[in-house]
C-alpha positions as CSV (number, residue, x, y, z in Angstrom):
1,X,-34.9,62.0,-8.3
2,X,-31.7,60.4,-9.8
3,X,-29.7,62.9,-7.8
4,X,-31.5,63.2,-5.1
5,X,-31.1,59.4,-4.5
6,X,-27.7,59.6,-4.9
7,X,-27.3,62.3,-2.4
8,X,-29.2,60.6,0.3
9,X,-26.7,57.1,0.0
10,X,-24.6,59.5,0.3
11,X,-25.3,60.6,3.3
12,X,-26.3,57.8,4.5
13,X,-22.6,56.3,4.6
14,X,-21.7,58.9,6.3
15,X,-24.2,58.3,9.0
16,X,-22.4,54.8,8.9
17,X,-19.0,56.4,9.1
18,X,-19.4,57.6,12.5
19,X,-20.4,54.3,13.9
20,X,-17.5,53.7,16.3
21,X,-16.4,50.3,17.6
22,X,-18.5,50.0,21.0
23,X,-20.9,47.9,19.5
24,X,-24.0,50.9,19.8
25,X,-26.5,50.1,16.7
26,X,-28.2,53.4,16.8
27,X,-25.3,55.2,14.1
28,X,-25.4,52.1,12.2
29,X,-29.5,51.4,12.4
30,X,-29.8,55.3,11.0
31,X,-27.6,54.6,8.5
32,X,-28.8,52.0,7.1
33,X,-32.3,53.1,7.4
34,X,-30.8,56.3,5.3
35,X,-28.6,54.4,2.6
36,X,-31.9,52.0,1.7
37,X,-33.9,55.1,1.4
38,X,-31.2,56.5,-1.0
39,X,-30.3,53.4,-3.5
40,X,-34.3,52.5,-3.7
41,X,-34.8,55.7,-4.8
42,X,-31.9,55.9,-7.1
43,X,-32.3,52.3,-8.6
44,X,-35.7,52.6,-9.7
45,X,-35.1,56.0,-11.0
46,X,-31.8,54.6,-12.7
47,X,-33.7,51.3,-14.3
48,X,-37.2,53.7,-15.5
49,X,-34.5,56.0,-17.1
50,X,-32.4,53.5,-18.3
51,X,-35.3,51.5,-20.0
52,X,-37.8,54.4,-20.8
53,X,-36.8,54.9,-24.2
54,X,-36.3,51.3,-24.9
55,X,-39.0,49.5,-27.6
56,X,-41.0,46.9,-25.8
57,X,-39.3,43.8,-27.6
58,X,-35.8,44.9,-26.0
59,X,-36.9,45.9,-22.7
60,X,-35.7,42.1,-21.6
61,X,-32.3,42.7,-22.3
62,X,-32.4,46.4,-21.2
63,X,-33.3,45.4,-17.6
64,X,-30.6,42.8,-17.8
65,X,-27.8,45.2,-18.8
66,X,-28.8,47.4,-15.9
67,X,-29.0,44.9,-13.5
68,X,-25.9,43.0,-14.5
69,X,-24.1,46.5,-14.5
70,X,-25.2,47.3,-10.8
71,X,-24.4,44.0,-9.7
72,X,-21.2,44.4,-10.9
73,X,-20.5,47.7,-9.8
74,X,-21.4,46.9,-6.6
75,X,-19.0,43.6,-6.5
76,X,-16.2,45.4,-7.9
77,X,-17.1,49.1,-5.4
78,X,-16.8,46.2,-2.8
79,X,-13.5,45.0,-3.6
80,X,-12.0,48.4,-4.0
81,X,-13.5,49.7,-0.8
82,X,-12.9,47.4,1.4
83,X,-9.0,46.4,0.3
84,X,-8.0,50.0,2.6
85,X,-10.9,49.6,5.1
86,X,-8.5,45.9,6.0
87,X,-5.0,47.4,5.1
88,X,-6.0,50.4,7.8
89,X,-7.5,47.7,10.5
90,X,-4.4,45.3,9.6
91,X,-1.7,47.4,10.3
92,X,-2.9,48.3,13.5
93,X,-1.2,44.8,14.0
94,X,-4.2,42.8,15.9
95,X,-7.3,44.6,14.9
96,X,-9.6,45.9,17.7
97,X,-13.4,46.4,17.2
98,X,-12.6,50.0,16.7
99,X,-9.7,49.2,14.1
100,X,-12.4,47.6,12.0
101,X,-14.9,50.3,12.5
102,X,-12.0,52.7,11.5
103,X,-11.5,50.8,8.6
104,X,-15.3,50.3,7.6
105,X,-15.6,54.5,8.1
106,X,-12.9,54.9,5.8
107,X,-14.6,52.9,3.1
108,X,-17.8,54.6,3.8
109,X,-16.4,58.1,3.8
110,X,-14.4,57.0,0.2
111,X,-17.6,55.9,-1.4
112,X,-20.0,59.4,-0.1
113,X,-17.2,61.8,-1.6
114,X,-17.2,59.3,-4.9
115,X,-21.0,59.5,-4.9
116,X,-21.3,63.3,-4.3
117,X,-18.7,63.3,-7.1
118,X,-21.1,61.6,-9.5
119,X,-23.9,63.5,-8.1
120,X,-22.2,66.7,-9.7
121,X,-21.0,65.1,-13.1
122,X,-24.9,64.2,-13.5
123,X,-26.3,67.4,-12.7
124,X,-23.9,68.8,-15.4
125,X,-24.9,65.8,-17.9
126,X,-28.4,65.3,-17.2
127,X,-30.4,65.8,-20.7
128,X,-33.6,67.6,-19.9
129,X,-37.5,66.8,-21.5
130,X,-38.0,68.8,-24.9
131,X,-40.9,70.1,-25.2
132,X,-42.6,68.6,-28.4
C-alpha cells in the first residue's frame, strides 16, 4: 500500500501538470481529487509502518518524528519545487496565467518522476513479513 500510494500522488501531479492557464478547474479538480487519494493512502501506511514496531511507551515520540519529518519534507520539497516553477514563469519577463501554469507543471512533473523514483528504490528495499 506504501507503493501504491506513492504511485497514485504520482500521478496525480501529473493530472495537475496538464492544467493549462485558461482558468478550466476540471485538470486541476481531478488532480487533486487523485493526489489526496495518493498521500492518505501513503501517510497512514508510512506512520502504521513507521510506528508498528515501536513499544507503547515510545509511540509518542515515534509519531512526532514522523510527523515532524513530513512536515519538513514537505516545506523543504516546496522550496525546491517551486524556485524553477518562478525562475521559468519569471523569465518569460511579465508572467502570463499560462507562464505560471508552465511553471506550476514543471514543478509537478519534477516531483512525479522524483516520486516514481522512490517508488522503485522502495520496492527494491521493502523488508518483507517472516514467517514465525
Amino acid at each position: 500500500m506504501l507503493v501504491a500510494g506513492v504511485m497514485v500522488f504520482a500521478a496525480g501531479l501529473l493530472l495537475l501538470a496538464t492544467a493549462d492557464g485558461t482558468g478550466s478547474y476540471g485538470p486541476l479538480l481531478l488532480g487533486m481529487i487523485v493526489c489526496g487519494a495518493g498521500f492518505g493512502t501513503f501517510f497512514t501506511t508510512a506512520a502504521m509502518t513507521a510506528t508498528g514496531d515501536v513499544p507503547d511507551a515510545d509511540q509518542g515520540l515515534a509519531g512526532g518524528l514522523i510527523n515532524t519529518a513530513t512536515q519538513i519534507g514537505t516545506a523543504l520539497g516546496i522550496a525546491v519545487l517551486l524556485s524553477p516553477a518562478n525562475r521559468t514563469a519569471a523569465d518569460q519577463g511579465a508572467p502570463t496565467p499560462a507562464d505560471v501554469s508552465d511553471g506550476f507543471g514543471l514543478a509537478a512533473q519534477v516531483a512525479a518522476v522524483s516520486l516514481a523514483v522512490v517508488s522503485v528504490f522502495a520496492l527494491a528495499t521493502l523488508r518483507r513479513p517472516r514467517d514465525t
